[in-house]
C-alpha positions as CSV (number, residue, x, y, z in Angstrom):
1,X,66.2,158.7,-48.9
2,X,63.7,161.6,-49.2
3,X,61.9,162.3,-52.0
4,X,62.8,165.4,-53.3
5,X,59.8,168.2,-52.7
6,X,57.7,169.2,-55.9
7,X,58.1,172.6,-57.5
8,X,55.1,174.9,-56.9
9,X,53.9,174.8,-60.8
10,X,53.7,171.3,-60.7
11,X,51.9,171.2,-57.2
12,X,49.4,173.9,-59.0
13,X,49.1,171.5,-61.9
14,X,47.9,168.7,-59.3
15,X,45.3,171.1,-57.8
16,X,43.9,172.1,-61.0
17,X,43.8,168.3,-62.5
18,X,42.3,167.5,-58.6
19,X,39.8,170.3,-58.9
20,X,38.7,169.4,-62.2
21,X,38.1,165.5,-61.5
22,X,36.0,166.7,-58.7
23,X,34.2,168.8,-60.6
24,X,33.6,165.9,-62.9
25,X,32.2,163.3,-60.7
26,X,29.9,166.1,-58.7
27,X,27.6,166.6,-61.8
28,X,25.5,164.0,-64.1
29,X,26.4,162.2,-67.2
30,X,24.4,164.6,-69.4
31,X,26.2,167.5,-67.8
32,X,29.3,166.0,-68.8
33,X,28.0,165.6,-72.3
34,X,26.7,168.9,-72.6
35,X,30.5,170.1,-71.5
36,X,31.6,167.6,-74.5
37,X,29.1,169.2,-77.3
38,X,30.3,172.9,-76.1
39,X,33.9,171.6,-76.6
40,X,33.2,170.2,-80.0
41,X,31.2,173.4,-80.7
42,X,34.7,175.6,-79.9
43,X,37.0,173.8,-81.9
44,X,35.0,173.3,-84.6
45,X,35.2,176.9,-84.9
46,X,39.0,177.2,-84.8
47,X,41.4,176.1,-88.1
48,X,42.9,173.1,-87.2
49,X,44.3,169.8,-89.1
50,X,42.1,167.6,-86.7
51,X,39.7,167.3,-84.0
52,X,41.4,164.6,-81.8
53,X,40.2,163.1,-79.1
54,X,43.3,164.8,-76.8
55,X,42.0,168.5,-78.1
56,X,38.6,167.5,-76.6
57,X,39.6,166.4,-73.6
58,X,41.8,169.3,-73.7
59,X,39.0,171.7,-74.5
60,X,36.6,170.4,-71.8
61,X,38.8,170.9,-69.0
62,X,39.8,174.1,-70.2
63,X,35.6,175.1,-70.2
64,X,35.6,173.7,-66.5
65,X,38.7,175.1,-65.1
66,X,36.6,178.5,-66.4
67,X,33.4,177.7,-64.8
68,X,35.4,176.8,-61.4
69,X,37.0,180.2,-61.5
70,X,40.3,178.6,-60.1
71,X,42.9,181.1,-59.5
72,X,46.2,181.8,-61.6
73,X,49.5,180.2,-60.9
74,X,50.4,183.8,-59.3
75,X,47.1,183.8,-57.2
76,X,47.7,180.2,-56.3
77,X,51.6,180.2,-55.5
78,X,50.8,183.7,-53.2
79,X,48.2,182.3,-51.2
80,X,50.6,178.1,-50.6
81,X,53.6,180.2,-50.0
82,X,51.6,181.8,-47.1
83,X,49.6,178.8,-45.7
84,X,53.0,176.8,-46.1
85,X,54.7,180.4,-43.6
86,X,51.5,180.0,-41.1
87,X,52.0,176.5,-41.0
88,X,55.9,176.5,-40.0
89,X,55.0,178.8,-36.8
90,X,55.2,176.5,-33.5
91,X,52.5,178.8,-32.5
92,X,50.3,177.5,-35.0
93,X,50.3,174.3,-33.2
94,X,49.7,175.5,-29.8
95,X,53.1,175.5,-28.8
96,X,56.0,177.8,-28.3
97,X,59.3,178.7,-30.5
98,X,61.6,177.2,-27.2
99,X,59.3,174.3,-26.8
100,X,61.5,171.0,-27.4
101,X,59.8,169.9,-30.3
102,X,60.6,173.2,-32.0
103,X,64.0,173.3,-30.8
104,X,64.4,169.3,-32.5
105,X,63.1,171.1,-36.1
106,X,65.5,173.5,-36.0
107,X,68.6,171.5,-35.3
108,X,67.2,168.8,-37.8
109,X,66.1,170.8,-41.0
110,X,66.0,169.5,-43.7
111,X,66.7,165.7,-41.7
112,X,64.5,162.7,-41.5
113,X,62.3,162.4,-38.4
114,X,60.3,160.1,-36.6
115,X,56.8,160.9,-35.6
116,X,55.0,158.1,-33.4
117,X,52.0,158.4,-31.4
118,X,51.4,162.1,-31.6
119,X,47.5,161.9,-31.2
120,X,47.2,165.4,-33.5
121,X,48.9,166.3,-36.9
122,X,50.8,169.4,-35.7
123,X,54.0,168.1,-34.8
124,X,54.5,166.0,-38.3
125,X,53.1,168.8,-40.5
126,X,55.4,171.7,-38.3
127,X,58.4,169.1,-38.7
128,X,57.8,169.1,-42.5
129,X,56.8,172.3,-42.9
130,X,60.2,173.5,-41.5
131,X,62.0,171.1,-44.4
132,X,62.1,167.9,-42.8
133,X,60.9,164.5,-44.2
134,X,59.0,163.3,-41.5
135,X,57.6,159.6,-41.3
136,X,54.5,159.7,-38.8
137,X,54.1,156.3,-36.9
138,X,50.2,155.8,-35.6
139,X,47.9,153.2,-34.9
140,X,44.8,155.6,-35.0
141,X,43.8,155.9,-39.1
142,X,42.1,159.2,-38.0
143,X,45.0,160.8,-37.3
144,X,47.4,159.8,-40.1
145,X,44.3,160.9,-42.6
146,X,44.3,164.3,-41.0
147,X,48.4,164.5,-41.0
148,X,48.1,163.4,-45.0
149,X,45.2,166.2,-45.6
150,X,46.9,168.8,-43.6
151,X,50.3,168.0,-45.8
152,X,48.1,167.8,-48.8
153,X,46.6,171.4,-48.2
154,X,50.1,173.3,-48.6
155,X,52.0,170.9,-50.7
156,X,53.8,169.2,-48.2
157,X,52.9,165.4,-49.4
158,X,56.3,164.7,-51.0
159,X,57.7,165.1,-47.4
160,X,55.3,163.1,-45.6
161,X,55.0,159.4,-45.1
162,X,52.1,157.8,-42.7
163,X,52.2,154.2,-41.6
164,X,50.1,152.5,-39.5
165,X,51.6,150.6,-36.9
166,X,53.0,150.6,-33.3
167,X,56.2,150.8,-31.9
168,X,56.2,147.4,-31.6
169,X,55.7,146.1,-34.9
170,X,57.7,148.9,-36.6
171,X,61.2,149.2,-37.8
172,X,63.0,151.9,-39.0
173,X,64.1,151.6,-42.5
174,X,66.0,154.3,-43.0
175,X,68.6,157.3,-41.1
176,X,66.5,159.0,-38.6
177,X,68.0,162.4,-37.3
178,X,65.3,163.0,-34.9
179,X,62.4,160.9,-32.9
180,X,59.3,162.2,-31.6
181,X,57.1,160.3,-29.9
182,X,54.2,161.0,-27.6
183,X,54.8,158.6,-23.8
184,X,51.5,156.9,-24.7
185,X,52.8,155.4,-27.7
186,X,55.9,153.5,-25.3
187,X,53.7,153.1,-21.9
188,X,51.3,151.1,-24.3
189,X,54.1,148.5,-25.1
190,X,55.4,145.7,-22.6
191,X,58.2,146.4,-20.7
192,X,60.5,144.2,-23.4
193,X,58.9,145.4,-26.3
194,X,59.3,149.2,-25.3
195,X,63.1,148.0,-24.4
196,X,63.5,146.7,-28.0
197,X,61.8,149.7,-29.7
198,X,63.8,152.3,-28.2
199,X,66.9,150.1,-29.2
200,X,66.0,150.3,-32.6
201,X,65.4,153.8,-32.5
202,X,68.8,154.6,-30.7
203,X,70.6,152.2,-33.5
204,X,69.2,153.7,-36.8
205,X,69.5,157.4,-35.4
206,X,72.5,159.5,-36.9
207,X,75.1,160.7,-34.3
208,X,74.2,164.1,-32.6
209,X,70.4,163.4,-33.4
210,X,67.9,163.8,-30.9
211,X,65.5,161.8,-29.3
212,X,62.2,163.9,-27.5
213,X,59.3,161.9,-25.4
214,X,56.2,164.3,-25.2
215,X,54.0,163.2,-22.4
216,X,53.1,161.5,-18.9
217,X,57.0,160.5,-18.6
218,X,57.6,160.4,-15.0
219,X,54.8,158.4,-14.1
220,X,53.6,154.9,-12.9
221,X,53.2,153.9,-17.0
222,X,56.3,155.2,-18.1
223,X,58.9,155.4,-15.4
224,X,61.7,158.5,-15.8
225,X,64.4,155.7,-14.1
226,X,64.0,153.3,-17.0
227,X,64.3,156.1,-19.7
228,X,66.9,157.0,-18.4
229,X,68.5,153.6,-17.8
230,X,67.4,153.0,-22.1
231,X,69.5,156.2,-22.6
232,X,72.7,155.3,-21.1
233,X,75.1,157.1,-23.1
234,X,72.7,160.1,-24.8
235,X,73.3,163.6,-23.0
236,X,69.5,163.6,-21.1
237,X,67.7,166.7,-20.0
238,X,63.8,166.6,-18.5
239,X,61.6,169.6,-18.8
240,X,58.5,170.6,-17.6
241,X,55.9,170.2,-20.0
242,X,55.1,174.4,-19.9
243,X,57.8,174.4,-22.5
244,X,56.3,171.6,-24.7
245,X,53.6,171.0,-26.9
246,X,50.5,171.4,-24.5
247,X,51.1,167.9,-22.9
248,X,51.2,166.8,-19.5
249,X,53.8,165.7,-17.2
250,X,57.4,166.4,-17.8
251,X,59.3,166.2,-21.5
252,X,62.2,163.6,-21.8
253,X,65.3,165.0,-24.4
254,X,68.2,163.1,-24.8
255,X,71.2,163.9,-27.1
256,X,72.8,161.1,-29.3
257,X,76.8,161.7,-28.5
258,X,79.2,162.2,-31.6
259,X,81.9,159.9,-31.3
């Protein structure tokens, strides 16, 4: 199952606590001492029963979060709630609102999706963005670290899970409404082990989900007879890749059939 997303005042909380740790380890000891003594210095001059190591700490991070100048929950929730807009445009991305990809999001919201091999983060974090749960699939740790940054940036962690593997070592443990995955990541695998992984795909997706190849499909590598021969079954449509996500060669769709 998915974890449920995080409210926006807790996702706040997490940026001020993460903003203040930084804050912490950039300056020297002494800095951090003098921080302490100011702290001691304020409460000191406030009635209380007693100064507690908890009101300190308190107290410090209250002094930092001032010096930082972070912004108020309002500032804070105005300027996520339009990063998060921008980043559920297709556009943002570089490519279009009847691309295939976008078409997948918006017949999938709020589904679980498969993300392997996509050599840039904008397909996960527009899949997640749009209120999917999207588990990206890479060998490359470059680009999982900049799909995890870029969900980190608008909140979008709770939705996201990277593992690093290949289509052949991995296994879907859960539902999966929708797969995305780039032609690279299955012309890389042996003819058997490609046969397999698409098999397990097919099996753990949910009837009516939908299956999109991004990519060189058509070509010596990955041949547009033996997709379709793998897809036996799944309503198939190929499109050129003008409609995709800035890819070459042609896009492979294919329709799981309800029973």
């Amino acid at each position: 199952m998915s974890q449920r997303p995080r409210s926006l005042r807790y996702e706040y909380e997490l940026f001020v606590e993460r903003e203040i740790e930084n804050y912490k380890e950039s300056i020297p000891r002494s800095a951090i001492l003098k921080i302490g003594d100011d702290a001691v210095a304020v409460l000191q001059s406030q009635p209380q029963l007693a100064l507690t190591e908890i009101l300190l700490c308190a107290e410090v991070d209250r002094i930092i979060q001032g010096r930082l100048r972070l912004p108020s929950f309002a500032t804070w929730r105005k300027r996520r709630l339009k990063a998060l807009k921008e980043f559920s445009r297709p556009e943002r991305w570089g490519f279009r609102a009847d691309s295939a990809l976008a078409r997948a999001a918006l017949s999938v919201c709020e589904g679980h999706v498969l993300v392997a091999g996509v050599s840039a983060e904008g397909p996960a974090i527009y899949l997640a963005a749009n209120g999917c749960a999207v588990t990206a699939v890479d060998t490359t740790e470059d680009v999982l670290e900049r799909v995890l940054n870029a969900a980190a940036e608008v909140g979008l962690t709770s939705r996201v899970r990277c593992v690093g593997e290949d289509l052949a070592n991995w296994s879907p443990d859960r539902p999966l409404n929708a797969v995305v995955v780039a032609a690279a990541a299955l012309s890389g695998l042996s003819t058997v082990e490609r046969a397999r992984a698409i098999e397990l795909l097919q099996q753990a997706t949910t009837a009516g989900g939908v299956h999109v190849v991004e990519g060189s499909v058509g070509g010596e590598a990955l041949p547009l007879d033996e997709l379709r021969d793998s897809y036996r079954g799944w309503h198939i449509t190929v499109e050129h890749s003008g409609l995709g996500t800035g890819l070459s060669g042609e896009t492979f769709l294919a329709r799981k059939e309800v029973a």
